[in-house]
PyMOL Python script that loads the backbone (N, CA, C, O; Angstrom):
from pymol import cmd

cmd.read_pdbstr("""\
ATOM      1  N   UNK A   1      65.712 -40.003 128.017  1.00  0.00           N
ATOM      2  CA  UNK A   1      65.999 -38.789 128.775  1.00  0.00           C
ATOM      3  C   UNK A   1      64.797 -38.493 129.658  1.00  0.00           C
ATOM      4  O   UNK A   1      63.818 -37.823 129.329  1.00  0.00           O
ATOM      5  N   UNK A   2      64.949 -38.909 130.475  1.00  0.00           N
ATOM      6  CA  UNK A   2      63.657 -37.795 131.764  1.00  0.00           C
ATOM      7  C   UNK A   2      63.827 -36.429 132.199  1.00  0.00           C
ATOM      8  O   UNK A   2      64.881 -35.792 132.197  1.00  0.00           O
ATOM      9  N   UNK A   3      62.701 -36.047 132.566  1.00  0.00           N
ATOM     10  CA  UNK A   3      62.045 -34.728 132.435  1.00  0.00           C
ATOM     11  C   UNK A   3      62.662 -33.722 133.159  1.00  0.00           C
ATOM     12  O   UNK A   3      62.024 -32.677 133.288  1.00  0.00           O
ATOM     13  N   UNK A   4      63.664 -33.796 133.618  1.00  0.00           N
ATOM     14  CA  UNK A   4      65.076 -32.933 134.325  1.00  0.00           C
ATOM     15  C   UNK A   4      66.145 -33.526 134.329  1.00  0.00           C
ATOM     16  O   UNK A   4      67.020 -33.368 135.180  1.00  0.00           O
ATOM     17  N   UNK A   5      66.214 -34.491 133.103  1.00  0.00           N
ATOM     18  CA  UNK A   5      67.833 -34.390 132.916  1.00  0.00           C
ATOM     19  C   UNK A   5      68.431 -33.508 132.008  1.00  0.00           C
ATOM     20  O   UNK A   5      67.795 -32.878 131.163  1.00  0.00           O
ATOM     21  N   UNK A   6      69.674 -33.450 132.173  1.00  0.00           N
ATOM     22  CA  UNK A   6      70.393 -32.286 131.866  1.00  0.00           C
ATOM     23  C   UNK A   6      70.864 -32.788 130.411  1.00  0.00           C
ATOM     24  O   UNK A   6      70.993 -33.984 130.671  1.00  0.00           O
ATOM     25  N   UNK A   7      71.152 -32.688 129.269  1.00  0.00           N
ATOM     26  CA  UNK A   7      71.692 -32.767 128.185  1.00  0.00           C
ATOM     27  C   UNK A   7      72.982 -32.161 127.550  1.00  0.00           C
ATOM     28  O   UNK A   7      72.723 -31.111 126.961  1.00  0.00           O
ATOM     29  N   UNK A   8      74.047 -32.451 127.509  1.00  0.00           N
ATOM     30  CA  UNK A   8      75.164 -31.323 127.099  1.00  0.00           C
ATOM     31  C   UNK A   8      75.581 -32.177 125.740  1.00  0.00           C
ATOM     32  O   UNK A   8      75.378 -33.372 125.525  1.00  0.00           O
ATOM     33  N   UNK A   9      76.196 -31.246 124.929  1.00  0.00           N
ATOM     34  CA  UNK A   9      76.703 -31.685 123.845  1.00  0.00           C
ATOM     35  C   UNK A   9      77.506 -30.682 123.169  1.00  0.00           C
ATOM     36  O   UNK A   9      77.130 -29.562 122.821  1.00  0.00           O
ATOM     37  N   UNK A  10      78.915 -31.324 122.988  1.00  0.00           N
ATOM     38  CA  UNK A  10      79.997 -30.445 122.294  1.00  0.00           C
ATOM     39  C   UNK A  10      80.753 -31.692 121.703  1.00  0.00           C
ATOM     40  O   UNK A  10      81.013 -32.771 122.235  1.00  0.00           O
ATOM     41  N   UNK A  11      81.054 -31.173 120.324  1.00  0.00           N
ATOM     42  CA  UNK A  11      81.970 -31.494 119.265  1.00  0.00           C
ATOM     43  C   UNK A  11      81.560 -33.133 119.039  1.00  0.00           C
ATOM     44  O   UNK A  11      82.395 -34.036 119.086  1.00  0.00           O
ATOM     45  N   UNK A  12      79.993 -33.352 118.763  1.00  0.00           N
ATOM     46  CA  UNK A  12      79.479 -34.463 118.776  1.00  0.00           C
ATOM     47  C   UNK A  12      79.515 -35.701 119.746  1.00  0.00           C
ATOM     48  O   UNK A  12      79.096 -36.830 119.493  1.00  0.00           O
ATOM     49  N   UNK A  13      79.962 -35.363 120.633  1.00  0.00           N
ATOM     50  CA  UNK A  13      79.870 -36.011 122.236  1.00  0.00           C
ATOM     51  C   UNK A  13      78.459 -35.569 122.721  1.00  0.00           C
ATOM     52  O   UNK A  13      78.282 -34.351 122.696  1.00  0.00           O
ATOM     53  N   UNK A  14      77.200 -36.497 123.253  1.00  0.00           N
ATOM     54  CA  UNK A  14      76.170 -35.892 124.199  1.00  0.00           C
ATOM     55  C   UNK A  14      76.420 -36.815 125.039  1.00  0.00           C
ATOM     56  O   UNK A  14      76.813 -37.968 124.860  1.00  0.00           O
ATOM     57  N   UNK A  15      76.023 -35.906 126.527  1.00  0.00           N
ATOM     58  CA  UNK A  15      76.214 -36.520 127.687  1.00  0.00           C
ATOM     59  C   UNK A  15      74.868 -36.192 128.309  1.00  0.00           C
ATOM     60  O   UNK A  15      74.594 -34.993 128.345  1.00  0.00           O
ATOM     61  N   UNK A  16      74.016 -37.010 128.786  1.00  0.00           N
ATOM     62  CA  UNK A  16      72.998 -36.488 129.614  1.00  0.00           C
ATOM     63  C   UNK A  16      73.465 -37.057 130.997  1.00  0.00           C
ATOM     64  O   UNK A  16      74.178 -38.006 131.324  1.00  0.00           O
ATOM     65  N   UNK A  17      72.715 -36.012 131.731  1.00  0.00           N
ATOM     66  CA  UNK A  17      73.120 -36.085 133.673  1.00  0.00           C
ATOM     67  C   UNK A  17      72.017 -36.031 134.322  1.00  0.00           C
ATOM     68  O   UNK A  17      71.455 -34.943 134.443  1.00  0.00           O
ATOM     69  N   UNK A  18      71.607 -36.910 134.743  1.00  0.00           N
ATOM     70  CA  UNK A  18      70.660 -37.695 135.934  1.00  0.00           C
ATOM     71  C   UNK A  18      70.460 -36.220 136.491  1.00  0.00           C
ATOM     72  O   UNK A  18      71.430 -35.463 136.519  1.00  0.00           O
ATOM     73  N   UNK A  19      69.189 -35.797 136.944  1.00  0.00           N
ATOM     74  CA  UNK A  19      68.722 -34.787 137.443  1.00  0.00           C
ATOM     75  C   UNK A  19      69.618 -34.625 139.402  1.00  0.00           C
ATOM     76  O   UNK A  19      69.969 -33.548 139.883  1.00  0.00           O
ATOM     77  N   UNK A  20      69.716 -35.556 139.883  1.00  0.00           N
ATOM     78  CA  UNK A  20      69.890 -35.928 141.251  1.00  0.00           C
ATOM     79  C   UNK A  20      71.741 -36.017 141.245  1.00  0.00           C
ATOM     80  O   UNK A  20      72.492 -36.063 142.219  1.00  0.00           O
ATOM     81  N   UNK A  21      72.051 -36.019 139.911  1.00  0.00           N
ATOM     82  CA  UNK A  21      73.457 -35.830 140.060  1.00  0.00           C
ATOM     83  C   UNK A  21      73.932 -34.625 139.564  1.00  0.00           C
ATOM     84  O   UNK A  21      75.068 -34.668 139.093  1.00  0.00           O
ATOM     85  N   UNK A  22      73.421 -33.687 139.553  1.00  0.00           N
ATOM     86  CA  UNK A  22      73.577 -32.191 138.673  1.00  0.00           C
ATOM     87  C   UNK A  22      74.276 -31.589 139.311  1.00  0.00           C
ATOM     88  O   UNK A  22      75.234 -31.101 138.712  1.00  0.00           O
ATOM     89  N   UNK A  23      74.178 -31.361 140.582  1.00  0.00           N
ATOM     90  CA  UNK A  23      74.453 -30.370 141.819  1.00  0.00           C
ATOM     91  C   UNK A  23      75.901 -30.877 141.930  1.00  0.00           C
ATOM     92  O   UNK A  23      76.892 -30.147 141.911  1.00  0.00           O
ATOM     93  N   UNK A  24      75.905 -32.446 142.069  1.00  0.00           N
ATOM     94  CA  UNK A  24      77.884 -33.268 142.084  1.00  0.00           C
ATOM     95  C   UNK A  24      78.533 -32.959 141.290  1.00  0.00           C
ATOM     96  O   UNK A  24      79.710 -32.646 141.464  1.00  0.00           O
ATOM     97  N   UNK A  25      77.942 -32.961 140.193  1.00  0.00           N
ATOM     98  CA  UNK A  25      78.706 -32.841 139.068  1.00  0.00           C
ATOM     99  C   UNK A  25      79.429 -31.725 138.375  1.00  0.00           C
ATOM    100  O   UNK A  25      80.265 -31.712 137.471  1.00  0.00           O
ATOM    101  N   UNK A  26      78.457 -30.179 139.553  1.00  0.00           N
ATOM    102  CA  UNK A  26      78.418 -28.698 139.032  1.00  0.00           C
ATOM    103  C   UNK A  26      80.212 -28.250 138.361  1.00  0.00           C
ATOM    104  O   UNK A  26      81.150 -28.203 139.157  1.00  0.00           O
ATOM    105  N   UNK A  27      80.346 -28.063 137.381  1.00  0.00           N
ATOM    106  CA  UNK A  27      81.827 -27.018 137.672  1.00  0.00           C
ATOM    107  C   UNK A  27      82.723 -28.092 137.067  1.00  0.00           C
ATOM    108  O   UNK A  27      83.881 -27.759 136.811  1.00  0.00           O
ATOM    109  N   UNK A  28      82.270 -29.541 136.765  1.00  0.00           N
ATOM    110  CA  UNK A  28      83.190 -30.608 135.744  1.00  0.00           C
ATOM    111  C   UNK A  28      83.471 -30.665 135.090  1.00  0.00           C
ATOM    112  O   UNK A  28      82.623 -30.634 134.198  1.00  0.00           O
ATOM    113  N   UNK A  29      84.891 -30.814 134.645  1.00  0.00           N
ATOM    114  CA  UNK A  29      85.320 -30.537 133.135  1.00  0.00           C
ATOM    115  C   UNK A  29      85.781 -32.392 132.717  1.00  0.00           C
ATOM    116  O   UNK A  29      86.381 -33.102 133.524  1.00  0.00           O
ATOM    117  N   UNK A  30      85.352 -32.854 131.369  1.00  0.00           N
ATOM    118  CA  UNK A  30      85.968 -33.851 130.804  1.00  0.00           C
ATOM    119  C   UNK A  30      86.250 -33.507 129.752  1.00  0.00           C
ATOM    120  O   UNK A  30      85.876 -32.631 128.972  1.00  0.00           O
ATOM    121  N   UNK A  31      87.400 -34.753 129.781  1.00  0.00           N
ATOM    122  CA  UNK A  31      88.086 -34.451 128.523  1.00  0.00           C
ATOM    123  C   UNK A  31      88.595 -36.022 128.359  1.00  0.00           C
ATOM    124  O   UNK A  31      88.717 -36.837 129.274  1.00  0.00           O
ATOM    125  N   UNK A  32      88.904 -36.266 126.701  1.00  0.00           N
ATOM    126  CA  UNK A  32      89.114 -37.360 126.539  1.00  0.00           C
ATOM    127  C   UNK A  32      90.700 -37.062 126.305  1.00  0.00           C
ATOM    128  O   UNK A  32      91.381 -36.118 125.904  1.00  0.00           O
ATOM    129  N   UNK A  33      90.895 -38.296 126.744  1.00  0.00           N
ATOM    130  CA  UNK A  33      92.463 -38.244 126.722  1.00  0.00           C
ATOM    131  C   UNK A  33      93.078 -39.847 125.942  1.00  0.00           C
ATOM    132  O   UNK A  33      92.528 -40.886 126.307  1.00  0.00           O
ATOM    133  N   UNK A  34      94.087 -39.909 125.009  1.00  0.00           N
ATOM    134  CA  UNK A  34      94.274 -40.801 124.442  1.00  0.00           C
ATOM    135  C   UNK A  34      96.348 -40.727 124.214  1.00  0.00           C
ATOM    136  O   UNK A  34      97.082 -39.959 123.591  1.00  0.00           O
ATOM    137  N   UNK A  35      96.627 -42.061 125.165  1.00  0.00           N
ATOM    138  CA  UNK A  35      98.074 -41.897 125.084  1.00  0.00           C
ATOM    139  C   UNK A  35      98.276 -43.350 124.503  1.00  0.00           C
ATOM    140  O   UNK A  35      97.265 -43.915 124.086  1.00  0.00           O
ATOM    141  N   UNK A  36      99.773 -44.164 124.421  1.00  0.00           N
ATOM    142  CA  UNK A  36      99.861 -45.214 123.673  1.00  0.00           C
ATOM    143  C   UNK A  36      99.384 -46.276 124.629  1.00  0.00           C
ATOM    144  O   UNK A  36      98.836 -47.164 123.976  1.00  0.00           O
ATOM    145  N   UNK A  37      99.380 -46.453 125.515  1.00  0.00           N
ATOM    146  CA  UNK A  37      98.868 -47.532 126.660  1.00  0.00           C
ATOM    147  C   UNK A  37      97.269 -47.266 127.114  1.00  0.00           C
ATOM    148  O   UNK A  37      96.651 -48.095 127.782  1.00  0.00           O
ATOM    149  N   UNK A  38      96.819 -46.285 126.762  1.00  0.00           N
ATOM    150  CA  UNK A  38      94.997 -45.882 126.902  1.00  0.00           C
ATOM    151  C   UNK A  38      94.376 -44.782 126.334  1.00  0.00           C
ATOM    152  O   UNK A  38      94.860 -43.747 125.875  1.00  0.00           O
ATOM    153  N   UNK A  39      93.001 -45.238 126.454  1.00  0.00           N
ATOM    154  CA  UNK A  39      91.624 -44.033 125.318  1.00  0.00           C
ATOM    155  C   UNK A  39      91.428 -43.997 126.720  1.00  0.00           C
ATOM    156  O   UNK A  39      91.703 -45.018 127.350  1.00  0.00           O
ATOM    157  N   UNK A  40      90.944 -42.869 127.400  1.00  0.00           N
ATOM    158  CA  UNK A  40      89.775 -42.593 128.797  1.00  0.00           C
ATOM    159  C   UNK A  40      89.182 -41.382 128.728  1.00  0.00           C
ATOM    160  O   UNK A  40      89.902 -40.398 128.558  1.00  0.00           O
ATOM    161  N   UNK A  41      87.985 -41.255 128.829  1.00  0.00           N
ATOM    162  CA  UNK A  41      87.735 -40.242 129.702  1.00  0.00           C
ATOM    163  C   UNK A  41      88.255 -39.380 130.717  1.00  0.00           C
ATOM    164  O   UNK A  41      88.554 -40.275 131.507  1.00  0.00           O
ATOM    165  N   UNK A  42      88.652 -38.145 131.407  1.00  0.00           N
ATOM    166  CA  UNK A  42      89.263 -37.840 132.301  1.00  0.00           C
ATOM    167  C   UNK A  42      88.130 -36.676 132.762  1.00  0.00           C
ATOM    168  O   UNK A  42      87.666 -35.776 132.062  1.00  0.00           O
ATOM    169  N   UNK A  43      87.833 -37.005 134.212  1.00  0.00           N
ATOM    170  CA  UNK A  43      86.845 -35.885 134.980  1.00  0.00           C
ATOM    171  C   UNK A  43      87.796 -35.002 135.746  1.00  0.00           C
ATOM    172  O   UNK A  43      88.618 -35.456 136.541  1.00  0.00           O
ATOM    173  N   UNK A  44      87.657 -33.781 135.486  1.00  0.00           N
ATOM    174  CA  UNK A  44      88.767 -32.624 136.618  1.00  0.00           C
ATOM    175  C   UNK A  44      87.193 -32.228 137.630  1.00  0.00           C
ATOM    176  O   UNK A  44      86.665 -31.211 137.179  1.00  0.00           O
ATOM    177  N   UNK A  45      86.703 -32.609 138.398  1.00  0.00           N
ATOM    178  CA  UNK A  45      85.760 -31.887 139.466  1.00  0.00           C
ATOM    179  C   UNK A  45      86.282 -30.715 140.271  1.00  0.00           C
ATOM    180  O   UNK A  45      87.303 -30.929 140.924  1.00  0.00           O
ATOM    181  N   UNK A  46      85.784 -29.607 140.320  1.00  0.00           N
ATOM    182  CA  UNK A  46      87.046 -28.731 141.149  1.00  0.00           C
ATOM    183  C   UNK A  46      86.028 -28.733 143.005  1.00  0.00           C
ATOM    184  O   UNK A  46      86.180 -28.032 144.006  1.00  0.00           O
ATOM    185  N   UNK A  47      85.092 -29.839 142.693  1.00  0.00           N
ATOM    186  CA  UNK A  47      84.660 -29.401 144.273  1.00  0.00           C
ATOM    187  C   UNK A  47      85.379 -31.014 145.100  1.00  0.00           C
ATOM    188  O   UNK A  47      85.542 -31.115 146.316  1.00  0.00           O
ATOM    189  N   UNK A  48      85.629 -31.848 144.331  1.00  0.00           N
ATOM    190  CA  UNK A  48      86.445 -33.036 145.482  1.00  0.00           C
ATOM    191  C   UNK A  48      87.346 -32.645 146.231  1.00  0.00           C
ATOM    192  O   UNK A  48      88.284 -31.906 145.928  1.00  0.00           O
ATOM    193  N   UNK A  49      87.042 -33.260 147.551  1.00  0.00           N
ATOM    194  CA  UNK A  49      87.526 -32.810 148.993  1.00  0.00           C
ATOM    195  C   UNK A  49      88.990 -33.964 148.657  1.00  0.00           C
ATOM    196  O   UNK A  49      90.166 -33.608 148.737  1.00  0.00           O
ATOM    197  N   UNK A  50      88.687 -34.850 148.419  1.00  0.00           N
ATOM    198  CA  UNK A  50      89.865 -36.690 148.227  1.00  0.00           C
ATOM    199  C   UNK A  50      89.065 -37.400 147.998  1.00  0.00           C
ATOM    200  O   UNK A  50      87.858 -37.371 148.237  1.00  0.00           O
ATOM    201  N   UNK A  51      90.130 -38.604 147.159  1.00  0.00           N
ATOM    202  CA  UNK A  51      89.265 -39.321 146.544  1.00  0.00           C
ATOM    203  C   UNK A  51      90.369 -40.497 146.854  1.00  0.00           C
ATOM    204  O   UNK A  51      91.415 -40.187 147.423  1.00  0.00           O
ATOM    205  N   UNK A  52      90.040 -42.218 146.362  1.00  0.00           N
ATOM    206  CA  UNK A  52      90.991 -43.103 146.655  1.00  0.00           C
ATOM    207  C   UNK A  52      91.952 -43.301 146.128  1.00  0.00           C
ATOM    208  O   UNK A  52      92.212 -42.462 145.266  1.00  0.00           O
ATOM    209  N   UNK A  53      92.819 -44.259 146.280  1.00  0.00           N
ATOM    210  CA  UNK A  53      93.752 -44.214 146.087  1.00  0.00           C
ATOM    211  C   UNK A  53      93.850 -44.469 144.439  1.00  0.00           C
ATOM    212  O   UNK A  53      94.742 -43.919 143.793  1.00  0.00           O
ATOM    213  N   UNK A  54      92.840 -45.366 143.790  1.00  0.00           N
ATOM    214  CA  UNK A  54      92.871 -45.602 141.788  1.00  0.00           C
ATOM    215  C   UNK A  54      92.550 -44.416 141.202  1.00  0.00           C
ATOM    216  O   UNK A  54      92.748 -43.972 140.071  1.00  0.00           O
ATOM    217  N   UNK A  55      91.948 -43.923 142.308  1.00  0.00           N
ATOM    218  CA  UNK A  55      91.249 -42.693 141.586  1.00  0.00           C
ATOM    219  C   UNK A  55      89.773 -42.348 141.275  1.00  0.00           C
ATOM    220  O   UNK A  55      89.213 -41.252 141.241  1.00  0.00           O
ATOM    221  N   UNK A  56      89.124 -44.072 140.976  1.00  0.00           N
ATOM    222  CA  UNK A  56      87.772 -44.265 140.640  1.00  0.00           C
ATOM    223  C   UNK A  56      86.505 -43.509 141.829  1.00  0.00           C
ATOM    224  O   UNK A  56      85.408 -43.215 141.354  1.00  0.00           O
ATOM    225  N   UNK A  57      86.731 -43.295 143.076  1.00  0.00           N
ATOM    226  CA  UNK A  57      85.636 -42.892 143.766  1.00  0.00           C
ATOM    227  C   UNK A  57      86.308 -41.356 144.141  1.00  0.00           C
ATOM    228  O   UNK A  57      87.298 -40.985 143.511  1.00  0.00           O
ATOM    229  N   UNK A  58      85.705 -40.482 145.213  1.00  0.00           N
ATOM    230  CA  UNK A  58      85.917 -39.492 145.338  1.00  0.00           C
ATOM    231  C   UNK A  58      84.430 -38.880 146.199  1.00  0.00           C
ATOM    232  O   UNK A  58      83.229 -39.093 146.030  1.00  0.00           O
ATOM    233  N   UNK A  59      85.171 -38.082 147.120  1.00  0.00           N
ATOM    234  CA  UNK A  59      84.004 -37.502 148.036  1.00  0.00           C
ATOM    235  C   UNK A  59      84.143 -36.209 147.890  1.00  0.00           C
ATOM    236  O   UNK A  59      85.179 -35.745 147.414  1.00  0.00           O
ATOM    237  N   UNK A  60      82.863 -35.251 148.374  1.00  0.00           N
ATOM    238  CA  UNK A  60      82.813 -33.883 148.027  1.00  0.00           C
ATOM    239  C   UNK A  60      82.427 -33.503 149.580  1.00  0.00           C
ATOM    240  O   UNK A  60      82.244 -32.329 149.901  1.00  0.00           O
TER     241      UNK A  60
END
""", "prot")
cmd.dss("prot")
cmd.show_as("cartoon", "prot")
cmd.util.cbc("prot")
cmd.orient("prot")
């Protein structure tokens, strides 16, 4: 962990966040999601402007 990263931790999940990605990341909610075809992660960002078409990138 370096000296302005961010640390979060709920329900034994820790996530630390790169100091330089704090500000992108502001206002993100994850949640894990698990159906019969996949386990994932799921990010809701409420500041993305669009993102591509898989889903994987996204601009603010």
């Amino acid at each position: 962990k370096a000296k302005f990263d961010e640390k979060v931790e709920q329900d034994g999940v820790h996530i630390h966040i790169d100091a330089k990605a704090q500000l992108t990341l502001l206002g993100t909610e994850m949640d894990y999601v698990e159906s019969t075809l996949a386990s994932e992660f799921v990010f809701n960002n409420p500041n993305i402007k669009g993102t591509c078409g898989c889903g994987e990138s996204f601009s603010i």
